[in-house]
C-alpha positions as CSV (number, residue, x, y, z in Angstrom):
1,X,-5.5,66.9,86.6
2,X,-3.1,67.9,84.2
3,X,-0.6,70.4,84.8
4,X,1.7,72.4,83.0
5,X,4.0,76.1,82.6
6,X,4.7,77.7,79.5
7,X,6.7,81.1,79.2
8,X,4.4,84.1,78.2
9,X,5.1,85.3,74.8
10,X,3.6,89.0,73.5
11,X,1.2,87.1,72.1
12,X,-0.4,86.9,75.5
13,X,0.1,90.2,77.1
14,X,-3.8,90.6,76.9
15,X,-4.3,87.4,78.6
16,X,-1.6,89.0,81.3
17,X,-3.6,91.7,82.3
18,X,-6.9,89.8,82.6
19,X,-5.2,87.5,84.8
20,X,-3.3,90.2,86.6
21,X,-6.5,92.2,87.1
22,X,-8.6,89.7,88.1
23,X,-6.4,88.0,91.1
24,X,-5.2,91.2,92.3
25,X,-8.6,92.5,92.6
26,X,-9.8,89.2,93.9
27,X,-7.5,88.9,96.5
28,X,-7.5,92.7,97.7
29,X,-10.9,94.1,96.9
30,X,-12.2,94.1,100.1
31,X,-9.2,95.8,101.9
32,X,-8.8,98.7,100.0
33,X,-10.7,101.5,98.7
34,X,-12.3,101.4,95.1
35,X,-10.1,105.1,94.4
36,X,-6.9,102.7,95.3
37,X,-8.2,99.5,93.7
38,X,-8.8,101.3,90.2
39,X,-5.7,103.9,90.3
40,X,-3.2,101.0,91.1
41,X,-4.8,98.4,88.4
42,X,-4.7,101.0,86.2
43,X,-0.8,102.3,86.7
44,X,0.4,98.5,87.0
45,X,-1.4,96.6,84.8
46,X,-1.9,98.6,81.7
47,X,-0.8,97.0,78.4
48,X,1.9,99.7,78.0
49,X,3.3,98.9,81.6
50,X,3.2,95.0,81.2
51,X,5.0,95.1,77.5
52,X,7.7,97.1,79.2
53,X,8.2,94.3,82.0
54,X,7.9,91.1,79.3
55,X,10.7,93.0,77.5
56,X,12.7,93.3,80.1
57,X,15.9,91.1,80.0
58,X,16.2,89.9,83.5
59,X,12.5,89.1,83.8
60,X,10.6,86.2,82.8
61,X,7.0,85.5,83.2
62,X,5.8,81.9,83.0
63,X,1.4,80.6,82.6
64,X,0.2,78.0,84.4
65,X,-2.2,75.5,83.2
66,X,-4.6,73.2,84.9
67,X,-6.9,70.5,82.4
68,X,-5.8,73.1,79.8
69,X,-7.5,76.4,81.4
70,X,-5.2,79.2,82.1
71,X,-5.0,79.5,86.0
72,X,-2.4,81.7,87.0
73,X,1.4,83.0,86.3
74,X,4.6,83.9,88.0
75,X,6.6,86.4,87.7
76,X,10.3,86.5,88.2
77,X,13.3,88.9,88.2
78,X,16.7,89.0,88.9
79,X,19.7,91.4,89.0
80,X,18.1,95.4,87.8
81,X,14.5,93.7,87.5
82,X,13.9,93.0,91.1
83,X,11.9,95.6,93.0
84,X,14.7,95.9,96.1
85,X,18.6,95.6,95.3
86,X,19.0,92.0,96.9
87,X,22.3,91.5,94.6
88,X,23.0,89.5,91.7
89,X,22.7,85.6,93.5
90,X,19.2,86.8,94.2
91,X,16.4,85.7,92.3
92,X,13.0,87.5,93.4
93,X,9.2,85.8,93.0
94,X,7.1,89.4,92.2
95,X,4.1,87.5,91.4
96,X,2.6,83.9,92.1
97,X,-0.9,84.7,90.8
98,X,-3.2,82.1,90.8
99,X,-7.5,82.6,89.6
100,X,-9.8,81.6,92.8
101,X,-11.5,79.0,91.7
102,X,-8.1,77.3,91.0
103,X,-6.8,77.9,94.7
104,X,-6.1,75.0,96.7
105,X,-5.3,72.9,94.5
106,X,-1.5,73.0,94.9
107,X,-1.0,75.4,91.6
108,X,0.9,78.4,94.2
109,X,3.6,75.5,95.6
110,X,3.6,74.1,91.2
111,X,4.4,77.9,90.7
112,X,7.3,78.2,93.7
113,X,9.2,75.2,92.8
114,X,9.0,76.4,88.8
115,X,11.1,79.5,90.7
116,X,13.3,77.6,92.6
117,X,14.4,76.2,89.1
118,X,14.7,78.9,87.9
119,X,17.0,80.3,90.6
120,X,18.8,77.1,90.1
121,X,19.5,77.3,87.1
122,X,21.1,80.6,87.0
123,X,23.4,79.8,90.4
124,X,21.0,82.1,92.5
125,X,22.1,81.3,96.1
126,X,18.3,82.6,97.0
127,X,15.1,83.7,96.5
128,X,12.9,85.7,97.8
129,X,9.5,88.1,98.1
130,X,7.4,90.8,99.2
131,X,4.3,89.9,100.4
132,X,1.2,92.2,102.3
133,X,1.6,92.2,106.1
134,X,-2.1,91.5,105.9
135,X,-2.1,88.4,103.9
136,X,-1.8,86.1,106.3
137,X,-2.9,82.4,104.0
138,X,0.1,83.9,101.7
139,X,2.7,84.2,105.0
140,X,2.0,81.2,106.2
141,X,2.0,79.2,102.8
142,X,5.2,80.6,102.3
143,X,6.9,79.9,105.8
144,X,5.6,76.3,105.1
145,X,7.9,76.4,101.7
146,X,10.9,77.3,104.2
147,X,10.8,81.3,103.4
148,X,11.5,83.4,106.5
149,X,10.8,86.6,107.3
150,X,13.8,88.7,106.3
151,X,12.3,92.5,106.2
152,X,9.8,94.6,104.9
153,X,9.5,97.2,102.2
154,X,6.8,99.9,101.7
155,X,4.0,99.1,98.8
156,X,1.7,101.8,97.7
157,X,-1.9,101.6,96.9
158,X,-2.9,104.1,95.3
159,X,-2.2,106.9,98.1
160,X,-2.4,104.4,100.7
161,X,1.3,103.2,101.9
162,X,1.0,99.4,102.7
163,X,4.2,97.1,104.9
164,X,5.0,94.3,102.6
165,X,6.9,91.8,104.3
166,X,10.2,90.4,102.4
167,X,10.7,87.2,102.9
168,X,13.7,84.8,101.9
169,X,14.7,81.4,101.1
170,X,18.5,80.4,101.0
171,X,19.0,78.0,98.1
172,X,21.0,74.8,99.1
């Protein structure tokens, strides 16, 4: 298998919000209302919406490849970008978003250590995420990469309020 990231360009903000669509709705579908589903999709993946965040200075999305397909992206920010004021030698993961029928096939961890580059290459001291209470494959894959629980943060769905948990890794 051949693997490989490339930052997104404008070029591929379309390609964005197919990807962005389909693994949100693939992953959280079944656990939330179809009012919620299509109101959130709607407010955080519109074109307009995901032009503002790839202009945005301090955040950086990167497209994953596998045997030349597109299977996922990441998402990082750091210093205004991130979604909770973690300070400026934090870097935050919003998004590790990978298509199903790529999962398990090690393209999230590929992803994780692209942002712990990252991180370390702008002298973050650590990195960190939100992630659903609920989503218990994701907590676990992530307390296996050394993140511990550090918090949690509200995350709305539509009207529904959601507990995300933060969770942190201190860079060495």
């Amino acid at each position: 298998m051949t693997t490989y990231i490339k930052r997104c360009t404008f070029e591929e903000l379309g390609l964005l919000q197919e990807i962005s669509i389909e693994t949100f709705t693939e992953t959280f579908k079944d656990q939330n209302s179809i009012d919620n589903m299509r109101d959130y999709l709607d407010k955080a993946f519109n074109l307009k919406q995901l032009e503002k965040e790839l202009s945005n200075i301090y955040s950086e999305f990167y497209v994953i490849y596998s045997n030349e397909e597109v299977a996922g992206y990441l998402k990082v920010n750091i210093l205004d970008a991130q979604t909770e004021l973690m300070g400026k030698d934090a870097l935050e993961i919003e998004r590790i978003y990978i298509r199903k029928h790529f999962h398990k096939q090690g393209l999230g961890k590929y992803l994780l250590n692209k942002a712990i580059e990252i991180a370390r290459l702008r002298n973050k001291e650590k990195i960190w995420l939100g992630v659903w209470e609920q989503n218990e494959n994701a907590i676990a894959f992530y307390q296996k990469m050394d993140f511990v629980k550090t918090g949690a943060h509200s995350f709305y769905m539509g009207d529904d309020e959601q507990i995300d948990i933060i969770m942190t890794k201190i860079l060495n």
